[in-house]
GUPAPA-597001 format. One record per residue: residue in three letters; chain; x, y, z of N, C-alpha, C, O in turn. Coordinates in Angstrom, 2 decimals, padded with zeros to 5 digits. Layout:
("ALA","A",(X,Y,Z),(X,Y,Z),(X,Y,Z),(X,Y,Z))
...
end
This chain:
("UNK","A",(000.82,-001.19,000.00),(000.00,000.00,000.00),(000.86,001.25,000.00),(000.65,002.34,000.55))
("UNK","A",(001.56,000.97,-000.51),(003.34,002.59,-000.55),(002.65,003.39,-001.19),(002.13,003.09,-002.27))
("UNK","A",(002.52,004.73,-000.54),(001.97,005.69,-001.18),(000.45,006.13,-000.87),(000.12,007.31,-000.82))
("UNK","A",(-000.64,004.84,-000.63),(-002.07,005.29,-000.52),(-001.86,005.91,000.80),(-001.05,005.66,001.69))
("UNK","A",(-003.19,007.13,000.67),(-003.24,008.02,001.91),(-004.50,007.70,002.08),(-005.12,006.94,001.34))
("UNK","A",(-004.96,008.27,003.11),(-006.13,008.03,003.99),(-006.55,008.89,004.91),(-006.01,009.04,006.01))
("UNK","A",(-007.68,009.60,004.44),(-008.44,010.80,005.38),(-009.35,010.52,006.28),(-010.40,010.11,005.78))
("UNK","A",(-009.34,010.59,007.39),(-010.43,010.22,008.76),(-010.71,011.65,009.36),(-009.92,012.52,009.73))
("UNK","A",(-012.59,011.60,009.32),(-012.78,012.77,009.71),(-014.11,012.22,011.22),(-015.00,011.40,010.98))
("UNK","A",(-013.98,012.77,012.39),(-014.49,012.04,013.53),(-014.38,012.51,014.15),(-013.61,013.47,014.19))
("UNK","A",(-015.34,011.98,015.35),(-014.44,012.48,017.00),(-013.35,011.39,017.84),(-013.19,010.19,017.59))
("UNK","A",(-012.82,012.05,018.68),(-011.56,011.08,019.05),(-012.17,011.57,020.87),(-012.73,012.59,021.27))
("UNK","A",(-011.75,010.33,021.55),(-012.04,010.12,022.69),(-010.90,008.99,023.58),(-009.98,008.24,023.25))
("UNK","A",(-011.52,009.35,024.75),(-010.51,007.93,025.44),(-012.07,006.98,025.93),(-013.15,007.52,026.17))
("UNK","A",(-011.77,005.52,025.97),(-012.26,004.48,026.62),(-011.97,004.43,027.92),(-010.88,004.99,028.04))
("UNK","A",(-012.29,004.11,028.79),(-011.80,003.21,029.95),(-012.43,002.29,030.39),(-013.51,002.22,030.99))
("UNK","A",(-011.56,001.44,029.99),(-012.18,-000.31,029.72),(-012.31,-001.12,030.85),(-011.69,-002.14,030.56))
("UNK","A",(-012.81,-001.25,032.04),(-012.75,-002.33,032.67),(-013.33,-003.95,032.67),(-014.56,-004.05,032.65))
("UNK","A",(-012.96,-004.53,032.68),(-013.06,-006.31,032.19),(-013.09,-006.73,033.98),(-012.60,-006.14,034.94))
("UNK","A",(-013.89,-008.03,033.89),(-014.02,-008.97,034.73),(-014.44,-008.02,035.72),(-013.65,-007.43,036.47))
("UNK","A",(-015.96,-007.84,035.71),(-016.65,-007.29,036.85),(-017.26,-008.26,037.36),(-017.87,-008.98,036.57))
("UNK","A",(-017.32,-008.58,038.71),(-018.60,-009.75,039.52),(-020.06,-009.44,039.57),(-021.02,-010.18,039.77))
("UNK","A",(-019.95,-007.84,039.30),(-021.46,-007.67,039.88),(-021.57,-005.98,038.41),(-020.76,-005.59,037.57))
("UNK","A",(-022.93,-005.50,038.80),(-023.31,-004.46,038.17),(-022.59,-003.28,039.55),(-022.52,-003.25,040.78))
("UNK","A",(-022.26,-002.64,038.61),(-022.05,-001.63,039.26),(-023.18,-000.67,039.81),(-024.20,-000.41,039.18))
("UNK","A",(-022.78,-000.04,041.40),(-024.45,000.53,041.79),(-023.40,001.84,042.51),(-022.22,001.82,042.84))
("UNK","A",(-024.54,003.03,042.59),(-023.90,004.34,043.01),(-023.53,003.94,044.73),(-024.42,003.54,045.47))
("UNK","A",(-022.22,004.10,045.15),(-021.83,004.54,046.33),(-021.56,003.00,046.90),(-021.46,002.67,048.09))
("UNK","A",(-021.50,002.28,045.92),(-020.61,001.08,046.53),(-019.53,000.79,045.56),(-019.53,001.18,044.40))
("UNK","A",(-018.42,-000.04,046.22),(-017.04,-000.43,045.41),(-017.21,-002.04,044.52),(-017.59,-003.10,045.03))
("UNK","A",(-016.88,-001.87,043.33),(-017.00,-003.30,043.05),(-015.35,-003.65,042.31),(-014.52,-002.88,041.83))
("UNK","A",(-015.36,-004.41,042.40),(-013.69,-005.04,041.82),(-013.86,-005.56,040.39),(-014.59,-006.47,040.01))
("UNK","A",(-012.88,-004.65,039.53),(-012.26,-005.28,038.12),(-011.22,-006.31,038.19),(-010.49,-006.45,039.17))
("UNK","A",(-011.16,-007.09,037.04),(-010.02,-007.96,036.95),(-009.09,-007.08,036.63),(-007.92,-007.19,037.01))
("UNK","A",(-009.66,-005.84,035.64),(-008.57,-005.21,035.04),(-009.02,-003.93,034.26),(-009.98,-003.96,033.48))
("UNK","A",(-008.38,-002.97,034.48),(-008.66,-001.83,033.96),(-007.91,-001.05,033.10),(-006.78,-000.96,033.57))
("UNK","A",(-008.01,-000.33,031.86),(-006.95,000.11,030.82),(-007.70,001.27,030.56),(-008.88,001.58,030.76))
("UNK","A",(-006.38,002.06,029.86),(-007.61,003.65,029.60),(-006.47,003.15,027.89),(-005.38,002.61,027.74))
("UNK","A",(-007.43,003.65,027.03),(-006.92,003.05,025.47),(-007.63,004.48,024.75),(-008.43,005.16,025.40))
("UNK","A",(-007.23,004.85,023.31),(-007.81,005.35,022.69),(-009.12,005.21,022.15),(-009.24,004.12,021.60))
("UNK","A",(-010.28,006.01,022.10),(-011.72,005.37,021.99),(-012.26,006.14,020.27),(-011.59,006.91,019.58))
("UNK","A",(-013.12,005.80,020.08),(-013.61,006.06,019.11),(-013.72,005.90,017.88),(-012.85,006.50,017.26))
("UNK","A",(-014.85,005.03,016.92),(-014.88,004.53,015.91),(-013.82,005.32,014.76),(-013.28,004.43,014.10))
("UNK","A",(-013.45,006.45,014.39),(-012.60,006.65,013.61),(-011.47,006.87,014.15),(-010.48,007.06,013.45))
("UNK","A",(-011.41,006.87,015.32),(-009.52,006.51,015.97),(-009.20,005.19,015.47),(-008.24,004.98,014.73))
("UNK","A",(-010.10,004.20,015.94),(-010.19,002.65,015.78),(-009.76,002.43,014.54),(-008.71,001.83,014.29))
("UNK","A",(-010.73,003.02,013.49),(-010.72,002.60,012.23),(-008.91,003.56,011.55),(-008.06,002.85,011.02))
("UNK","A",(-008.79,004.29,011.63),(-007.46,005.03,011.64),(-006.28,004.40,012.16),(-005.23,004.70,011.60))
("UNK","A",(-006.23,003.51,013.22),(-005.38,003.14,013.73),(-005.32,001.50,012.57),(-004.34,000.80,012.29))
("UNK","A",(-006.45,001.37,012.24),(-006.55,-000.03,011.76),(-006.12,-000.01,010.69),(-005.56,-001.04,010.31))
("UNK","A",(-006.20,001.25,009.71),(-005.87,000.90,008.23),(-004.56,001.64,008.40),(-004.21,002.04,007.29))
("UNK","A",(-003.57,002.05,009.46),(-001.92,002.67,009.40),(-001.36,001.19,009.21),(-000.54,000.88,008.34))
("UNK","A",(-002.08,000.07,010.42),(-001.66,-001.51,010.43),(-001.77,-002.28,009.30),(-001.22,-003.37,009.34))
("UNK","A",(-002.56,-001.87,007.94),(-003.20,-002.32,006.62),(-001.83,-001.21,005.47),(-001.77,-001.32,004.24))
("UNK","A",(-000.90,-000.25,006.31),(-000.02,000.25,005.42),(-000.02,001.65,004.65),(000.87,001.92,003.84))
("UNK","A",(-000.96,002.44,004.91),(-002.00,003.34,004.73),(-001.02,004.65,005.41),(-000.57,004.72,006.55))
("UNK","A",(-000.91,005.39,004.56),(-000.60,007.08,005.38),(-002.23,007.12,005.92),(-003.21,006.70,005.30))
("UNK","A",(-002.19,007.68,007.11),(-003.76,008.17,007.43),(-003.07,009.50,008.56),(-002.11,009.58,009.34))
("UNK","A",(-004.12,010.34,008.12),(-004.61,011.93,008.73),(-005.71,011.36,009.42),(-006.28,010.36,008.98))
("UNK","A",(-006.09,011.96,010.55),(-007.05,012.17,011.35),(-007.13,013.69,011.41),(-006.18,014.46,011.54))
("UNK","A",(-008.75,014.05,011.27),(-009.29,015.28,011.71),(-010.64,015.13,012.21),(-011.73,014.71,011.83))
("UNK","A",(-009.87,015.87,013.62),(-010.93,016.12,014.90),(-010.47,017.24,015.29),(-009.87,018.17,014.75))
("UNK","A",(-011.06,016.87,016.97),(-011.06,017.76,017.61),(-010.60,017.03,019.84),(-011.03,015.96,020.25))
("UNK","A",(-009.80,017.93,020.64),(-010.08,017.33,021.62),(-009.90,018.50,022.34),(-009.86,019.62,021.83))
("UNK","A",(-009.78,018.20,023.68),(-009.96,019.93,024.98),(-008.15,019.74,024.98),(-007.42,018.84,024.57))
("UNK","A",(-007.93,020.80,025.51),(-006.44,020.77,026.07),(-006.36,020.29,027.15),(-006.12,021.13,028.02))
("UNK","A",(-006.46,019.11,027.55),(-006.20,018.40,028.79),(-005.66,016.71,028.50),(-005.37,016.09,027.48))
("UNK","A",(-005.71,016.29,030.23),(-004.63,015.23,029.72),(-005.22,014.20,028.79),(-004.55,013.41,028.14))
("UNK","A",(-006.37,014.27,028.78),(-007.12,012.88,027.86),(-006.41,013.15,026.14),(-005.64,012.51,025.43))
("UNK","A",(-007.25,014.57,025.97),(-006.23,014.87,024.83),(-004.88,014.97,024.37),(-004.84,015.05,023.14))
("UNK","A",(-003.91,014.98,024.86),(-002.56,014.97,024.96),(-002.76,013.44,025.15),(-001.94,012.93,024.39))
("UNK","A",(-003.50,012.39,025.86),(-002.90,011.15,026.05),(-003.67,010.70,024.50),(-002.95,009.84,023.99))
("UNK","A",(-004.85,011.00,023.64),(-004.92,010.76,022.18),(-004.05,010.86,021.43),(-003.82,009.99,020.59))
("UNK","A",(-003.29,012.02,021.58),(-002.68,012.36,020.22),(-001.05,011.52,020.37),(-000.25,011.16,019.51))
("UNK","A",(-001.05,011.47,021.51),(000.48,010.70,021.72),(000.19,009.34,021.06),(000.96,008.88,020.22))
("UNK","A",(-000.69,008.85,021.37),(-001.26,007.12,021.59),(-001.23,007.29,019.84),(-000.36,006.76,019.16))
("UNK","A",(-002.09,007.94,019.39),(-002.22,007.81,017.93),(-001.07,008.19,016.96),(-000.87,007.67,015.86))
("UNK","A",(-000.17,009.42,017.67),(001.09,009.17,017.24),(002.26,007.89,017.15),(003.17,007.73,016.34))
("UNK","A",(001.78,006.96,018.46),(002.44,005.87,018.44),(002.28,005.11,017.30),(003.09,004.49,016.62))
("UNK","A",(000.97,005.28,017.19),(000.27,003.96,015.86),(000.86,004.51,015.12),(001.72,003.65,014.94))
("UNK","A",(001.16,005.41,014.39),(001.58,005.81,013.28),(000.29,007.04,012.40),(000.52,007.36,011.24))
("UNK","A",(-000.71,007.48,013.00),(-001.59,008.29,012.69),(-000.82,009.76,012.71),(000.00,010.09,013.57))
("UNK","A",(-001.32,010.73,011.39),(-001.05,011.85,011.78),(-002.08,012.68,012.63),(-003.28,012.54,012.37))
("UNK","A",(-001.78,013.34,013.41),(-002.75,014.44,014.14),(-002.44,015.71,013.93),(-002.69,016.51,014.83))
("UNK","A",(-001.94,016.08,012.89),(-001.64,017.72,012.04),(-002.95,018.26,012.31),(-003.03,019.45,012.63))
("UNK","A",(-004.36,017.29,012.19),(-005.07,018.30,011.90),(-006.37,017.84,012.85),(-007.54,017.74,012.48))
("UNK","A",(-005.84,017.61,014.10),(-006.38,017.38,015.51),(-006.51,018.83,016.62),(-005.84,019.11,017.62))
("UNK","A",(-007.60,019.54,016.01),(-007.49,020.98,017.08),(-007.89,020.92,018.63),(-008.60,020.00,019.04))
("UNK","A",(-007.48,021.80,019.36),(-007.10,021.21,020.66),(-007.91,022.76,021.32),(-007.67,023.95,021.11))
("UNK","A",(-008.75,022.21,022.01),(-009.64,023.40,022.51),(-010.00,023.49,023.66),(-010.59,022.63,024.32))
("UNK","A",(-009.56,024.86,024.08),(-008.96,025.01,025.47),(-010.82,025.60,026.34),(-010.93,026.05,027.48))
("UNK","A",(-011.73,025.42,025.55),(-013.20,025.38,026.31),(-013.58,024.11,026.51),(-014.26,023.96,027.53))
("UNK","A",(-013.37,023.13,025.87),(-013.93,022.13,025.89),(-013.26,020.65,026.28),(-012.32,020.29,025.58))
("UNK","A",(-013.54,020.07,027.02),(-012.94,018.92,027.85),(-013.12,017.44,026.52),(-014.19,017.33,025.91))
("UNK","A",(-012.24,016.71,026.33),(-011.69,015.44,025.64),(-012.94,014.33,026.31),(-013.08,014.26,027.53))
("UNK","A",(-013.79,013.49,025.36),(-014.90,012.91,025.72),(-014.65,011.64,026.65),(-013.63,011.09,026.22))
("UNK","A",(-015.09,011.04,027.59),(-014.73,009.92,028.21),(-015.90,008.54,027.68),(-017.08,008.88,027.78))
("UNK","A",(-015.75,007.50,027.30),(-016.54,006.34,027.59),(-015.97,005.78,028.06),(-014.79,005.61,027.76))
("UNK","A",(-016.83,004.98,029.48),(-016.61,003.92,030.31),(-017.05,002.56,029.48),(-017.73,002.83,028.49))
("UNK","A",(-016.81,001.18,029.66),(-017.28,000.37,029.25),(-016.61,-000.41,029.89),(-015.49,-000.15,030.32))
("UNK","A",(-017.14,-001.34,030.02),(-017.49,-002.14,031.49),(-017.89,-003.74,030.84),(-018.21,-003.62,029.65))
("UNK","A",(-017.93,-004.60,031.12),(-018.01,-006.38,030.74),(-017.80,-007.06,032.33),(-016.87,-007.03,033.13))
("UNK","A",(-018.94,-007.57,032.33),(-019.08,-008.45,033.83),(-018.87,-010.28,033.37),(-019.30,-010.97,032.45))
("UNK","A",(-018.30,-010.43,034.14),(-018.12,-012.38,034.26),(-019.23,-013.26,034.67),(-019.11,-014.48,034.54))
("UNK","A",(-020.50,-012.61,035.25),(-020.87,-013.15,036.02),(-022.44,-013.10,035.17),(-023.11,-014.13,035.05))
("UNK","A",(-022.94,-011.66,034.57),(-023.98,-011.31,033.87),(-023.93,-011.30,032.87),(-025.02,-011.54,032.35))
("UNK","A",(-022.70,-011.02,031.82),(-023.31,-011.93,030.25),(-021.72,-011.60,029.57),(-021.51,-010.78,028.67))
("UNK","A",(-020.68,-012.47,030.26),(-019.27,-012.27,029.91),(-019.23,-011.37,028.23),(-018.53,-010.39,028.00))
("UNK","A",(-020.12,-011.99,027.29),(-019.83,-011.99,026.36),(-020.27,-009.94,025.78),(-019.65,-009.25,024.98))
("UNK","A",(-021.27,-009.66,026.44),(-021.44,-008.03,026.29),(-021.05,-007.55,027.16),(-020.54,-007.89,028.23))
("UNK","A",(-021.36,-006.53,026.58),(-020.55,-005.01,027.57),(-021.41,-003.78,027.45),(-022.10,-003.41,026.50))
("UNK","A",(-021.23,-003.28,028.54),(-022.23,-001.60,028.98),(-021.17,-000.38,028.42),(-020.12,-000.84,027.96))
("UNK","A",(-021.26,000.91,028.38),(-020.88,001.71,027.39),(-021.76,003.03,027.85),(-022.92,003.41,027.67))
("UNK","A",(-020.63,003.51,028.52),(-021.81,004.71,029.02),(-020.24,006.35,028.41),(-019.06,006.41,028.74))
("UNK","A",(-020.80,007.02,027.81),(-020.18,007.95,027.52),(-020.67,009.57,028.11),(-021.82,009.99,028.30))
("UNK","A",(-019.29,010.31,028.33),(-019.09,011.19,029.49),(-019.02,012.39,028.63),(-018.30,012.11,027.67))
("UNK","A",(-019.41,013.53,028.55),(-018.91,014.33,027.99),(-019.04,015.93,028.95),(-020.10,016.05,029.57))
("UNK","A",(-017.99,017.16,029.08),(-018.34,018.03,029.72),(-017.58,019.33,029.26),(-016.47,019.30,028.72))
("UNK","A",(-018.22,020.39,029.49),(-017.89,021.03,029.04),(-017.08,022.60,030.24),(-017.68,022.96,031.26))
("UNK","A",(-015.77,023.25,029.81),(-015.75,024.04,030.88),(-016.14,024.98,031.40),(-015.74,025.27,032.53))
end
């Protein structure tokens, strides 16, 4: 693929993934993960990151807040090999969060997906 480029236009977010829950989570009690990761989120991060691995120059254009979520996107996607030239960084608006969550106990195989967004 030497040479093909690739334009992604989206929003970019972080995940934070926790796996192997025992129970549903309920307000104002603690429940235990097997394991927790904060990863880059969002269907055209995903898909961007997927076709750099397929050989692909790829641009991403979004948008994130100037904070650490954003700075931890653009690094992460710099790792993959994504450009973020044209990733604007906006100092009103806070970088989106989804939680998503997968229990062992209530249906290993899905997962809950609750997304955060705020503004300053």
């Amino acid at each position: 693929m030497s040479g093909a480029k690739v334009l992604v236009i989206g929003e970019l977010n972080v995940d934070i993934v926790a796996t192997g829950l025992r129970s549903a989570p309920e307000m104002g009690a603690e429940i235990l993960a097997e394991d927790c990761e904060l990863v880059v989120g969002s269907a055209s991060a995903i898909f961007a990151a997927g076709m750099t691995k397929l050989g692909y120059e790829v641009t991403l254009v979004s948008q994130v807040g100037r904070d650490y979520f954003g700075d931890f996107c653009i690094k992460k996607l710099r790792q993959l090999g994504v450009s973020t030239r044209y990733v604007a960084r906006k100092a009103d608006e806070r970088t989106g969060v989804t939680i998503a969550r997968s229990s062992l106990i209530l249906a290993p195989s899905r997962r809950s997906l609750q997304t955060l967004s705020t503004k300053r």
